[in-house]
C-alpha positions as CSV (number, residue, x, y, z in Angstrom):
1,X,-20.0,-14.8,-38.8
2,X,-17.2,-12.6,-38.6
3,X,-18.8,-10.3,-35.8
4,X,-19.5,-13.3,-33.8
5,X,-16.0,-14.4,-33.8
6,X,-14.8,-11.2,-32.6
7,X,-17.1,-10.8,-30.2
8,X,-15.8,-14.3,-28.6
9,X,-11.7,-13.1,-29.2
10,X,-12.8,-9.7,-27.3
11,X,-14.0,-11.2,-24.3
12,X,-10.8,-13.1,-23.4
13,X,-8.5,-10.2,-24.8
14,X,-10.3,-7.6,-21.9
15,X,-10.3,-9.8,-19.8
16,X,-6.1,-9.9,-20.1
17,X,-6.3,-6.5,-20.2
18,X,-7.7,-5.7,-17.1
19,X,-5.8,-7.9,-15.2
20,X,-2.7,-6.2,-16.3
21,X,-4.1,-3.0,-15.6
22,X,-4.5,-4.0,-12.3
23,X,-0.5,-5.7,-12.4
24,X,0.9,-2.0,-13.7
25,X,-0.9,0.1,-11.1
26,X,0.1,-2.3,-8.4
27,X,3.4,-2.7,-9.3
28,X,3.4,0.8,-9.8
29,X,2.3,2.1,-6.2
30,X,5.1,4.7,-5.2
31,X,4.4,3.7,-1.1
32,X,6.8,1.3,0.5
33,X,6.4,0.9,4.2
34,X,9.5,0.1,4.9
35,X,10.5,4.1,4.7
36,X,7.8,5.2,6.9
37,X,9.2,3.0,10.1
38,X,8.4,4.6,13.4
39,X,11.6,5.6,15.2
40,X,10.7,5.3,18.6
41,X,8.4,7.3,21.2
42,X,7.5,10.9,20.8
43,X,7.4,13.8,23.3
44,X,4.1,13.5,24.5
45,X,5.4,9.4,25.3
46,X,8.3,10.7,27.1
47,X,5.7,13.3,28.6
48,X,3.4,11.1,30.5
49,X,5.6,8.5,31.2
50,X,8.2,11.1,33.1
51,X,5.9,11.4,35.7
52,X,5.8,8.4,36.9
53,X,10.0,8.6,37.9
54,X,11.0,9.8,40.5
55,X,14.8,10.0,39.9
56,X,14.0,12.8,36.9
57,X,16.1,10.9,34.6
58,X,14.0,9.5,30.4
């Protein structure tokens, strides 16, 4: 009897568990994607597109 009734309380109880598992490491996740912006074209950009100009100037 009293095996059965844990075996019913430990069902729910990992069940909690493994959802906040899942909460810390989310919550948890160092990367924010608002650092790692892209700042505008690169040199090879500027590269191929300078050739089109004919005036020389970016």
């Amino acid at each position: 009897m009293l095996f059965a009734s844990l075996t019913l309380l430990c069902q729910p109880l990992s069940f909690v568990a493994t959802k906040w598992q899942k909460l810390v490491r989310i919550a948890g996740n160092p990367y924010r994607p608002e650092l790692h912006y892209m700042r505008g074209p690169g040199p090879k950009w500027r590269a191929k597109h300078r050739a089109g100009r004919s005036d020389g100037s970016l």
